[in-house]
KOLBA-577578 format. One record per residue (C-alpha): residue number from 1; residue in three letters; x, y, z. Coordinates in steps of 0.001 Angstrom, whole numbers. Each point is the difference from the previous one (the first is absolute). Example, Ala and Ser with C-alpha at 12.3 -4.5 7.8 and 13.67 -1.06 7.14 Angstrom:
! residues 2
NODE num residu       X       Y       Z
NODE   1    ala   12300   -4500    7800
NODE   2    ser    1370    3440    -660
END
This chain:
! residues 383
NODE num residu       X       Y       Z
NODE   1    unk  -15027   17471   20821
NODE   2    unk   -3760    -799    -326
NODE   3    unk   -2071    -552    3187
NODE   4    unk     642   -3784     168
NODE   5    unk    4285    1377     875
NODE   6    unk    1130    -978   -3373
NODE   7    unk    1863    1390   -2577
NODE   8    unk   -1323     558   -3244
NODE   9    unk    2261   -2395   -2583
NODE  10    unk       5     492   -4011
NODE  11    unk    2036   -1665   -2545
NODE  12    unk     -64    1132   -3471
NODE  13    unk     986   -1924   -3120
NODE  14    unk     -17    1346   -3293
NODE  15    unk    1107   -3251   -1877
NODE  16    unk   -2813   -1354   -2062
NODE  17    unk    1798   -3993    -434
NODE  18    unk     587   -2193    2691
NODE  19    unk    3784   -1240    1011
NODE  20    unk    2176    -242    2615
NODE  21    unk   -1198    3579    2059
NODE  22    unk   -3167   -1049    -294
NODE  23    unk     308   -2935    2206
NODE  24    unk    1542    1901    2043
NODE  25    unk   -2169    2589     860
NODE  26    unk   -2967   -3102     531
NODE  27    unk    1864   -2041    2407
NODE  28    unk    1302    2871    1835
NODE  29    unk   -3187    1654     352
NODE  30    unk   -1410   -3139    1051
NODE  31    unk    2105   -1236    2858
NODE  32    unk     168    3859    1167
NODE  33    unk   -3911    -230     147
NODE  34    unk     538   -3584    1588
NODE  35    unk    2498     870    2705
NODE  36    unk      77    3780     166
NODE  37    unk   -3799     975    -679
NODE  38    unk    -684    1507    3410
NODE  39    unk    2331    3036    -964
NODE  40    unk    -867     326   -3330
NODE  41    unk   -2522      51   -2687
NODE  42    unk    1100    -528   -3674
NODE  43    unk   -1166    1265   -2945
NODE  44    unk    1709    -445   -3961
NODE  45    unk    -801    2201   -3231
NODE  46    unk     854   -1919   -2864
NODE  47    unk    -134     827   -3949
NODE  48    unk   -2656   -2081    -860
NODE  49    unk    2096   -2999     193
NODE  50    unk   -2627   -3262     363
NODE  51    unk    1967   -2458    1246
NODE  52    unk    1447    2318    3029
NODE  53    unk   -3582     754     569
NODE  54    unk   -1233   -3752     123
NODE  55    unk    3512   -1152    2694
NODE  56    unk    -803    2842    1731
NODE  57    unk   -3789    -677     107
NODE  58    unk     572   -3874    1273
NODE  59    unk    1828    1792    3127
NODE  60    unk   -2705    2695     791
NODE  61    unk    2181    2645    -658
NODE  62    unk   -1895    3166   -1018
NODE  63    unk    1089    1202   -3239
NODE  64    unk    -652    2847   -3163
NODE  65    unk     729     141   -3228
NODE  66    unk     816    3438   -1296
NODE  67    unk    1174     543   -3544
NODE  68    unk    3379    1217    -285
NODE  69    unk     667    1065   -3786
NODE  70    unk    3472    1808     235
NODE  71    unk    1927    2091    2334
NODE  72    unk   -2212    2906   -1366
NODE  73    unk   -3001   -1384     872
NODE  74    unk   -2316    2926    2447
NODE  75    unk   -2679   -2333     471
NODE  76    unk    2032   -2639    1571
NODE  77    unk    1300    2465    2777
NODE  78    unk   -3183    1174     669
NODE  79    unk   -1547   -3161     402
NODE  80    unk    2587    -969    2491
NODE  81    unk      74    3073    1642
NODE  82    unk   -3147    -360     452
NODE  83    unk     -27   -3635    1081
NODE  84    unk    3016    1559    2788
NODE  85    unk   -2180    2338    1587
NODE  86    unk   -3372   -2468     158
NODE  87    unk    2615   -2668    1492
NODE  88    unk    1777    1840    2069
NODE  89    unk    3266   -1145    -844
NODE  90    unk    3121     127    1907
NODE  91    unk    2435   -1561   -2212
NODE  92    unk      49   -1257   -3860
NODE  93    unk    2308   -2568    -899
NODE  94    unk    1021     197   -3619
NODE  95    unk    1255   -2791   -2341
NODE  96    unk     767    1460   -3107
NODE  97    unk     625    3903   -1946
NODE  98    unk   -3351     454   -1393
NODE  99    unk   -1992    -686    3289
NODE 100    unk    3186    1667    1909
NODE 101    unk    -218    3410   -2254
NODE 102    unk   -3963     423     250
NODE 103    unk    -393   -1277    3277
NODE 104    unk    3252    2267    1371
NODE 105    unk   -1934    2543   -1296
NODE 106    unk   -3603    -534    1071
NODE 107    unk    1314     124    3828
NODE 108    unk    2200    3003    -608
NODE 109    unk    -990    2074    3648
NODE 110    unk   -3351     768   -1060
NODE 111    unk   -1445   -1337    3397
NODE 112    unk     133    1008    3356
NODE 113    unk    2162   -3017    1410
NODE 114    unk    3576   -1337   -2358
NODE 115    unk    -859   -3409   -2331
NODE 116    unk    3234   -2242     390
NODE 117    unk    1116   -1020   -3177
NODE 118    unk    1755   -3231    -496
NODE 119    unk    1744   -1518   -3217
NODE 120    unk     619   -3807    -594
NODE 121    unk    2654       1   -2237
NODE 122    unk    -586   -3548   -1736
NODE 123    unk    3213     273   -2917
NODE 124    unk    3074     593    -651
NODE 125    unk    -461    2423   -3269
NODE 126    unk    2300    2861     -89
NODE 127    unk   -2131    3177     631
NODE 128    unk    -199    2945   -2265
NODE 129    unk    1763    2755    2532
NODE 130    unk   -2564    2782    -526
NODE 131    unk   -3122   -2033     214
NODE 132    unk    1633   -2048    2850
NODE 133    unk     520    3397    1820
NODE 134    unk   -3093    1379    -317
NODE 135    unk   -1848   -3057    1147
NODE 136    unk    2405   -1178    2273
NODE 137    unk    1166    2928    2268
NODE 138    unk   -3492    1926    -693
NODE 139    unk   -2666   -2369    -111
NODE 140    unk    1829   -2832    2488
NODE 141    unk     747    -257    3965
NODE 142    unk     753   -3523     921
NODE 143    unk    1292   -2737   -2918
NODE 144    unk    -374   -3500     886
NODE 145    unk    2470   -2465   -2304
NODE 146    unk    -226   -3506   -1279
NODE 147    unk    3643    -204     -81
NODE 148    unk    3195    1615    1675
NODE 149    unk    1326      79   -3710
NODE 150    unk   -3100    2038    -158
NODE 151    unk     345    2143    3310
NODE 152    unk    3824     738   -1468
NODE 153    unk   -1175    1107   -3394
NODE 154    unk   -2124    2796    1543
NODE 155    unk    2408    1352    2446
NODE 156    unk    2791    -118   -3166
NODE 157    unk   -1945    1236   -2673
NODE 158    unk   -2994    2079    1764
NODE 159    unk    1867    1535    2808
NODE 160    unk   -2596   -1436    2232
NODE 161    unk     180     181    3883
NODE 162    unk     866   -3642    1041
NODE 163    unk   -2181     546    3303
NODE 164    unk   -2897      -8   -2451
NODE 165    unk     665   -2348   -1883
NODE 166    unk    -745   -4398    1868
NODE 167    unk     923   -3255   -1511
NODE 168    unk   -3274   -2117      51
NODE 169    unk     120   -2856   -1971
NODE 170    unk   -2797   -1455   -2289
NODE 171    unk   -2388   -2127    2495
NODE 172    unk    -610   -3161   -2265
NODE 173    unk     580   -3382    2687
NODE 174    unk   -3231    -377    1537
NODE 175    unk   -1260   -3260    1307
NODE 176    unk   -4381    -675     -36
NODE 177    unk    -549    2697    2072
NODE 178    unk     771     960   -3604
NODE 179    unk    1106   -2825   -2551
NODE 180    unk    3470     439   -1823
NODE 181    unk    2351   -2261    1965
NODE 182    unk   -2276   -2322    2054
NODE 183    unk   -1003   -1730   -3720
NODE 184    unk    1506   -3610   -1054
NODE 185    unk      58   -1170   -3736
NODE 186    unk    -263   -3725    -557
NODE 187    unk    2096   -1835   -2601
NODE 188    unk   -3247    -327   -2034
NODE 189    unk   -1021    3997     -32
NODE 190    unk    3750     454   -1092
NODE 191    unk    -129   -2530   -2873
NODE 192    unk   -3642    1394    -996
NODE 193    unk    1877    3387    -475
NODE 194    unk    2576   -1773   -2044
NODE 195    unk   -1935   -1699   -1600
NODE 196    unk   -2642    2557   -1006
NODE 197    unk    2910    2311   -1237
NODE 198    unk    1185   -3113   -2242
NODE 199    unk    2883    -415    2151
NODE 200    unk     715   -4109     -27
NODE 201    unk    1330   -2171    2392
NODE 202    unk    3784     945    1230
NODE 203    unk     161    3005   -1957
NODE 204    unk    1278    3046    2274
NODE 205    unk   -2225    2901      22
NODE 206    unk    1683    3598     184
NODE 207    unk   -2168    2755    1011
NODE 208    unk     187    4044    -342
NODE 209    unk   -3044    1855    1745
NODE 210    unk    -710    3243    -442
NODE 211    unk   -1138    2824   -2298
NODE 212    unk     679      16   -3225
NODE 213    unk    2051    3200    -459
NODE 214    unk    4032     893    -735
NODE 215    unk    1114     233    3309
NODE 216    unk    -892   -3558     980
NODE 217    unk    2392   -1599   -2328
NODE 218    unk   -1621   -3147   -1823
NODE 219    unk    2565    1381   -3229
NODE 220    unk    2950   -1192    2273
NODE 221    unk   -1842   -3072     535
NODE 222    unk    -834    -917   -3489
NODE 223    unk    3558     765    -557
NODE 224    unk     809   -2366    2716
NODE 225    unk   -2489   -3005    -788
NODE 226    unk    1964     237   -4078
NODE 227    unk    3616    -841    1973
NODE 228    unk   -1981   -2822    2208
NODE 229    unk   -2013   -1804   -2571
NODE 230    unk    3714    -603   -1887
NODE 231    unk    1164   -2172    3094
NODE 232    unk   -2518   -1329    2079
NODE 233    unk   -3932   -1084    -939
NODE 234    unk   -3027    -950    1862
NODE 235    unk    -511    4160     727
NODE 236    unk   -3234    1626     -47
NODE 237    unk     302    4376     145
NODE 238    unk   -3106     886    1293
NODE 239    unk   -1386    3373     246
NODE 240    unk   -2977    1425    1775
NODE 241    unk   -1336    3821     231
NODE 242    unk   -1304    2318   -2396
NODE 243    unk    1126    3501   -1510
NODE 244    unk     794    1669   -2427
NODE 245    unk    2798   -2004   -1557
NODE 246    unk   -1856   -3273    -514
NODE 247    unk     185     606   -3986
NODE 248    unk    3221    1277     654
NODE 249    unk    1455   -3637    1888
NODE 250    unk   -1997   -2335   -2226
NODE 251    unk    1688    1316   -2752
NODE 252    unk    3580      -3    1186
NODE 253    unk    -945   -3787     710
NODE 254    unk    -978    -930   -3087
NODE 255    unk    3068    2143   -2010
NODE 256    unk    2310   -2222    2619
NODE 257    unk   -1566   -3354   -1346
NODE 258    unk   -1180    -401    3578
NODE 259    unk   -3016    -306     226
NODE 260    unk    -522   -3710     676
NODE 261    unk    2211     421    3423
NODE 262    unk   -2279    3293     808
NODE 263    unk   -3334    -218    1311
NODE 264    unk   -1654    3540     878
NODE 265    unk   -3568     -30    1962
NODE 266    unk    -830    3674     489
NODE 267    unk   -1382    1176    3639
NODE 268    unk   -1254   -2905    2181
NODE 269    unk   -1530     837    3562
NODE 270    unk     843   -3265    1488
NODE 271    unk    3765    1038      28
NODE 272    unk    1527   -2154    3131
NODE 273    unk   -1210   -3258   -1795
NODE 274    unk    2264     802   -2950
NODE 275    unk    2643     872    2642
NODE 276    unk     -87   -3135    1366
NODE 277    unk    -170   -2078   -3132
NODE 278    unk    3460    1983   -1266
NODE 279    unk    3245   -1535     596
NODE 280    unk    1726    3327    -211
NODE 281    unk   -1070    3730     435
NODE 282    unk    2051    2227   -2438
NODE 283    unk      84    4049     723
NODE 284    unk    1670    1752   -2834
NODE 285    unk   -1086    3440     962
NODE 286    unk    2299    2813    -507
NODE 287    unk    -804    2016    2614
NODE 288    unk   -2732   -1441    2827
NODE 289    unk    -731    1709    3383
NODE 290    unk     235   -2936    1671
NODE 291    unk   -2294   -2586   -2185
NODE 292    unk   -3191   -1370    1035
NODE 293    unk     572   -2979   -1714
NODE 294    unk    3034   -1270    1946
NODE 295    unk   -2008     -67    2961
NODE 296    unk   -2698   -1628   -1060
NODE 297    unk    1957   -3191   -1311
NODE 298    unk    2457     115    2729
NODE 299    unk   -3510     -87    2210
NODE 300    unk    -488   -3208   -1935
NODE 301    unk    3198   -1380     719
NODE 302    unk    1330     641   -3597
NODE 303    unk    3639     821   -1266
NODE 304    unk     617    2987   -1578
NODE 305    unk    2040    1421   -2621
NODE 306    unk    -113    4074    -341
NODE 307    unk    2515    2530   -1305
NODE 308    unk    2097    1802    2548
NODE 309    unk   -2334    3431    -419
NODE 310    unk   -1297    2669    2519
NODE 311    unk   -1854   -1912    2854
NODE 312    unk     369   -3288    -879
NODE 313    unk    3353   -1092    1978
NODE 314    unk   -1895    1136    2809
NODE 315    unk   -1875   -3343     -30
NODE 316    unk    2262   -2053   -2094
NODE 317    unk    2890    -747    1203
NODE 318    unk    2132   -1888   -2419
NODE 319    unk     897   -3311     411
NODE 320    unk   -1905     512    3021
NODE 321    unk   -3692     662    -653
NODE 322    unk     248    -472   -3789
NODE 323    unk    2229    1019   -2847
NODE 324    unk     579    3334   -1281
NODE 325    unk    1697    1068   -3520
NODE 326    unk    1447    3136   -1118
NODE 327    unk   -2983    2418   -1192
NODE 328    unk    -651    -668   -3811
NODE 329    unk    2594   -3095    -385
NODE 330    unk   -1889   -2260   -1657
NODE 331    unk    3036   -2369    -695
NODE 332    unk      92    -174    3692
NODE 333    unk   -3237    -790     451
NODE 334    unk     146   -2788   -2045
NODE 335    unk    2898   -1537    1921
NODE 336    unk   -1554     372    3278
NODE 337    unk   -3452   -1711   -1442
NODE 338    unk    1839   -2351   -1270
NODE 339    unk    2080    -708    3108
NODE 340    unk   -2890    -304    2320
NODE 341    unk   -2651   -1402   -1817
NODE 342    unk     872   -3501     602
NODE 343    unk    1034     342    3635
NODE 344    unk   -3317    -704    2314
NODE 345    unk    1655    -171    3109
NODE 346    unk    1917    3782    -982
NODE 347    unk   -3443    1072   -1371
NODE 348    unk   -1509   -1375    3545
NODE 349    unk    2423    1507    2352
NODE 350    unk    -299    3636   -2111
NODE 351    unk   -3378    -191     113
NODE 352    unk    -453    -513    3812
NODE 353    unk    2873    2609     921
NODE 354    unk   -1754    2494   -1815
NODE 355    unk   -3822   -1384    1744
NODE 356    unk    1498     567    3300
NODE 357    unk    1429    3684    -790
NODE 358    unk   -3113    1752   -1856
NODE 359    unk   -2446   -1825    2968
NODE 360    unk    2349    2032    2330
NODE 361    unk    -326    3442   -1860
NODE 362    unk   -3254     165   -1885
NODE 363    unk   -2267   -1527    2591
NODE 364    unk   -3193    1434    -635
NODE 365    unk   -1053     659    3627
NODE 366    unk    3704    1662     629
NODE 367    unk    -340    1936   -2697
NODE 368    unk   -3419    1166     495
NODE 369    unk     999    1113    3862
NODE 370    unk    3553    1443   -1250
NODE 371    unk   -2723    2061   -2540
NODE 372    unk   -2522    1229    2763
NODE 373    unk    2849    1120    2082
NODE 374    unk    1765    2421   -2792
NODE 375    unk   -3985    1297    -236
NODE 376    unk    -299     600    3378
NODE 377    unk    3678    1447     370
NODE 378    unk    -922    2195   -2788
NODE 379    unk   -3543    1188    1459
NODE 380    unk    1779    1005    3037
NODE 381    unk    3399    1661   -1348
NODE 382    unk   -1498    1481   -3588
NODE 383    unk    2983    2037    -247
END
């Protein structure tokens, strides 16, 4: 602790984009500043990574940038180490296996007092066993998960002690105290969003969020939108994110003869308004720790359509709180799109069930004090 009685906080994030853990790291740090500031102060490393710099900034947050090349890199541990001992660090909280590895090893007992060492594990990828070891049982005492799916995964696959291992969930409904789910969207802002994406009057927009890589699935959904275009019209496929598969998509688009039903705009920061101008929210992933997305447009009241993969039935509940298919089944997909799509009062009721379950779990504040309590837990029990 310093001389103020606090303990000494530091997250670490190696990732050099910005996506779902991202957010999460900013509003959690925030509302544990907010509501939890007299016990600690907070500090993040990050990988040069702009934007995390600039939401981090707006919230007076202190952070660093330190330049993390590769899990090789010396310089990187000894700038942290470094940063440890000036700080005076009780506990790191990691986010991903670059920052884990050269952190882990920075506060390897080379001070008088024990640094806690906490991973976030954000996805669901499986984990190479001998890396995974080495990090995991060496470099790791406490794990805090985004999912149970999650939590499960490490005590199958890792061997992990489930006493150190918490289910937190991703804090994303916050009302103007912070800004996600206190925010209304007029008819007009909706139509402008429409309207700006060339979307006309009574067409149905269908959205997919997210990065642009494999696991997220916009193949299945192409494959869908080619078996939905043959029976019903007035669709709009709309996807939004960037990555490394843009070329990738646009082509499979085009080779489909699709393109005219297919509108992609790359990464835009003003994400809920596109939310709320969708008529559906499609998650294709094939595997998804629990999916940022889905609680961001069940936070805006909107119905949602995901496969039935790692986390996800955690939130959706089918028939319930949206619609799930069978992982990878585009042909079901494209019934259940189909199905819905005209439905408003089943879109409505979907869309509300699910509202009324994520505002219960991923409350910002309740995860933010669920968070300072595992710290504090931690601090006092490091074994």
């Amino acid at each position: 602790m310093d001389k103020k009685g606090k303990f000494n906080i530091l997250h670490i994030d190696g990732f050099k984009n910005f996506g779902g853990a991202q957010t999460d790291i900013v509003v959690l740090l925030k509302f544990i500043k907010l509501y939890h500031g007299e016990k600690f102060n907070i500090y993040v490393i990050h990988n040069g990574n702009k934007r995390l710099k600039r939401e981090l900034d707006m919230y007076g947050i202190p952070e660093f940038s330190v330049k993390m090349r590769n899990f090789a890199d010396v310089a990187a541990v000894i700038k942290i180490r470094r940063f440890l001992k000036k700080r005076d660090i009780d506990l790191i909280n990691f986010h991903s296996p670059l920052d884990h590895f050269l952190g882990g090893i920075a506060a390897i007992s080379i001070f008088k007092k024990k640094i806690i060492k906490v991973l976030t594990r954000h996805v669901a990828y499986k984990i190479d066993f001998l890396k995974g070891f080495l990090i995991y049982l060496f470099l790791t005492d406490k794990f805090i998960a985004i999912s149970d799916f999650i939590k499960k995964s490490l005590i199958k696959n890792m061997k992990i002690n489930p006493k150190n291992i918490q289910t937190i969930y991703s804090p994303r409904i916050y009302s103007e105290a912070g800004g996600l789910n206190g925010e209304e969207f007029y008819r007009e802002d909706i139509e402008k969003v429409k309207s700006g994406l060339g979307i006309g009057p009574g067409e149905k927009m269908v959205s997919l969020i997210g990065r642009l890589s494999k696991e997220k699935g916009h193949e299945v959904l192409i494959n869908a939108a080619e078996l939905i275009i043959r029976e019903r019209s007035g669709i709009k496929f709309v996807i939004i994110g960037e990555g490394g598969l843009y070329d990738y998509i646009a082509d499979l688009i085009n080779k489909k003869g699709l393109k005219k039903y297919f509108i992609i705009t790359g990464f835009k920061n003003d994400i809920k308004k596109y939310i709320a101008a969708s008529d559906l929210i499609i998650v294709p992933s094939g595997l998804e720790g629990m999916g940022s997305i889905i609680i961001e447009a069940c936070a805006l009241k909107k119905a949602v359509i995901a496969s039935d993969t790692g986390g996800i039935p955690e939130i959706i509940k089918n028939n319930e709180t949206g619609l799930l298919f069978k992982n990878g089944d585009y042909e079901q997909l494209a019934g259940k799109i189909i199905a819905l799509i005209t439905k408003a009062d089943l879109i409505e009721k979907l869309g509300l069930n699910c509202y009324n379950k994520v505002v219960k779990n991923f409350d910002a504040c309740k995860i933010a004090s669920e968070t300072a309590l595992f710290y504090m837990d931690s601090l006092k029990d490091p074994e």
